[in-house]
N, C-alpha and C positions, 0 to 999 in steps of 0.2 A: 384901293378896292374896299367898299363897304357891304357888307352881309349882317343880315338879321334872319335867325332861324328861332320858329313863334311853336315851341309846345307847350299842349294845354289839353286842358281836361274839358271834357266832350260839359254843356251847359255852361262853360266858363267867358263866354264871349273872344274867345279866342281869336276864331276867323274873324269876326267883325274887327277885334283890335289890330289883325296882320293887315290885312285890304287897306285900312287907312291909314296904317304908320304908311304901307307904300306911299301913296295919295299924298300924305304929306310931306315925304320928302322924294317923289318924283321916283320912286326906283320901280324896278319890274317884279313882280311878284308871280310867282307859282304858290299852287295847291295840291291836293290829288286830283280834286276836280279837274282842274285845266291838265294833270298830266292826262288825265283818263280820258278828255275828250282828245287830246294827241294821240293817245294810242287808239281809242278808237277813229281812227283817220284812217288807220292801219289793219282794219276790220277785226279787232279784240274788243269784245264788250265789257260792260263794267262787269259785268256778274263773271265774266273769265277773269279779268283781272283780279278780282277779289277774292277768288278759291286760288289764285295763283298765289298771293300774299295770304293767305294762311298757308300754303300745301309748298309751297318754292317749285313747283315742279320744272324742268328745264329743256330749254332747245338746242339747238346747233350753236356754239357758238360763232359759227357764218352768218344766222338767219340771227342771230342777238345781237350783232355788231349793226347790221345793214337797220334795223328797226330801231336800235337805239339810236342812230346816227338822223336817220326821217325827226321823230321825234324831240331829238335838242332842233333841230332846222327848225322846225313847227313851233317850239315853247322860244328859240329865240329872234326868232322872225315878229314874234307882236311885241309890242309894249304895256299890252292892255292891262289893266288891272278889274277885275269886274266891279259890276255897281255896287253887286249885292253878294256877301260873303257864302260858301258853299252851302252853309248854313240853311240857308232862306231859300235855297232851288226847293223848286215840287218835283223833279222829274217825273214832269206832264209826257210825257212822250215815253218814258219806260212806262209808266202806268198806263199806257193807252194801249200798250201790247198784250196785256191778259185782263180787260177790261170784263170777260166774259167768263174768265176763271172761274168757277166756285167755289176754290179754294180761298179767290179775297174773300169773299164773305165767309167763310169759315175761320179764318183765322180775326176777322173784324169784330167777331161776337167774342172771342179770345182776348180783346184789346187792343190792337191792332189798329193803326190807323189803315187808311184806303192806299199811301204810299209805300209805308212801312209792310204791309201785304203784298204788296207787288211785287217790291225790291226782294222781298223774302223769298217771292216764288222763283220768281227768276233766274235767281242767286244761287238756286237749287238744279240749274235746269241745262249746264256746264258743264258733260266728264267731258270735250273737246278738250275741256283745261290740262290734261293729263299729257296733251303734246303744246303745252306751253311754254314760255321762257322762262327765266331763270327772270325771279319777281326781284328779287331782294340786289342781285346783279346788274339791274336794270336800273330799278331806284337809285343805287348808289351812283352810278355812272351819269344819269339823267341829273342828281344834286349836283354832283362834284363839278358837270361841266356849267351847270346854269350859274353857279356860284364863283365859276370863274369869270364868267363873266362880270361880276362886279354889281354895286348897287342895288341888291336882291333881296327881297325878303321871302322866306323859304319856308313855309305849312306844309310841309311834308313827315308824317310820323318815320321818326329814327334820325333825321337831318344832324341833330346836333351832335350825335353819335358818329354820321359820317364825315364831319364837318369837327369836330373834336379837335385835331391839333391845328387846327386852320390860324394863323394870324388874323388881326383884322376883323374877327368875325363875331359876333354878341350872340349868346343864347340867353333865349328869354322863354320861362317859364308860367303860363298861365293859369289859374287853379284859383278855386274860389268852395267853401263850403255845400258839403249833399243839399240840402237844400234852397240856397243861392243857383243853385246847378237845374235842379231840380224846375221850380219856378221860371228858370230863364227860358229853359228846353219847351215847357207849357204855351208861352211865349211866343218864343219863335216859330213854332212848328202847329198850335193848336189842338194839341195834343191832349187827353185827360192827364191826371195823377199818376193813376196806375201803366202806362204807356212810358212816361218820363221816368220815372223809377227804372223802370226794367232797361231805359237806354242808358241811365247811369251806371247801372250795376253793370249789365254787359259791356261796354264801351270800357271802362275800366278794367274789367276782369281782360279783353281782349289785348289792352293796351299794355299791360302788366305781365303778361306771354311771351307778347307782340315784343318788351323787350328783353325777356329775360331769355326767352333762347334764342334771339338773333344778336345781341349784347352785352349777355349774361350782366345787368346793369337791373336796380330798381329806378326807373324812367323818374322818379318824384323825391330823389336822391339831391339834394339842392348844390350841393359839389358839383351836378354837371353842367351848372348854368352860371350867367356871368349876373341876373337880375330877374328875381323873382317874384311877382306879381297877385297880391288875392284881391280878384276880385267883388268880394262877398265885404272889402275893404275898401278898396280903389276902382270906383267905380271905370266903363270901358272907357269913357272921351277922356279923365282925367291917365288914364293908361295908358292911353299912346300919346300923350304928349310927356309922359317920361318915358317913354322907350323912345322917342322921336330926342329928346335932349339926350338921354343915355347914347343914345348913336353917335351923335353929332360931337361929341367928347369925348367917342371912346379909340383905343388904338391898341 
């Protein structure tokens, strides 16, 4: 059983570098993306899910079992790895739902891209969440069974956490200089300055939360990974072809 679990710092080419170690060597790959399009299969939108992962709020655990179980069906029923890394989605289709909002344009004159507004409003738009599942219960269960499955490469924030005393298994850490980050984010997304800024600092500050009260762990702590990656150094194509050898060696 081979497993590669890819954290990384939001502008760091991260997702680009997981999607093609997969591709490289043939494994399956998860993100939150694909889990999030699985759960919404299950009528949970992203904007539920996401106040669910900050807030953990929780369900029956009848009605946790029965949706986790759809769920792993759904993520291990494909093989697909997508083309293009979560990264590079526009989410044309959440945007299309408050296309008349005047709040995009309020908060657009704020900075805001046209996406980045949407997702915001939306995101906002959620106390159903409050009879949610249990976020962090779910996650863990949705890794630990994709990962038994073997051959996986796993972009799931917290993965390497739950996947810790795992044999077999590589954590790879991605991270690259504020402004390597910065610039990338401009990039990908078309974004101004002032836009990519605010997604580093937030994205950070979240992540840095995100592990410290669910793992009491600082996530950038190089002890928790098996191969640590900058790069603001090593560039993405030359970065998966050493995590793609790092695998292929490791045990």
């Amino acid at each position: 059983m081979s497993v590669i679990t890819i954290t990384r710092q939001v502008g760091s080419w991260g997702d680009y570098i997981g999607v093609n170690v997969a591709k490289t060597l043939n494994f399956r790959y998860t993100d939150r993306q694909i889990i999030i399009e699985a759960v919404e299969k299950e009528g949970i939108t992203e904007g539920v899910l996401e106040r669910m992962e900050r807030m953990g709020y929780a369900k029956s655990m009848e009605d946790q079992k029965g949706l986790f179980r759809r769920i792993i069906d759904s993520l291990l029923g494909t093989s697909r790895v997508p083309a293009i890394s979560c990264q590079d989605l526009r989410y044309s289709e959440l945007c299309s739902l408050v296309t008349s909002d005047d709040r995009v344009q309020t908060l657009m004159r704020e900075g805001f891209t046209y996406t980045d507004a949407a997702k915001h409003i939306l995101t906002m738009e959620f106390p159903e969440a409050r009879e949610g599942l249990d976020y962090h219960g779910l996650m863990k269960d949705v890794v630990t069974e994709f990962a038994q499955a073997g051959n996986a490469v796993v972009v799931v924030r917290g993965s390497q956490m739950i996947l810790k005393d795992w044999p077999s298994v590589l954590h790879v850490l991605v991270i690259a200089p504020v402004e390597t980050r910065i610039k990338a984010i401009m990039e990908q997304e078309g974004v101004s300055r002032i836009v990519a800024e605010r997604r580093v600092k937030e994205n950070d500050e979240a992540r840095a939360a995100f592990f410290e009260n669910n793992f009491n762990v600082n996530w950038l702590d190089p002890i928790l990974y098996d191969l640590v990656i900058n790069t603001g150094r090593i560039s993405k194509d030359p970065a998966v072809e050493l995590i793609v050898k790092t695998a292929q060696n490791f045990s």
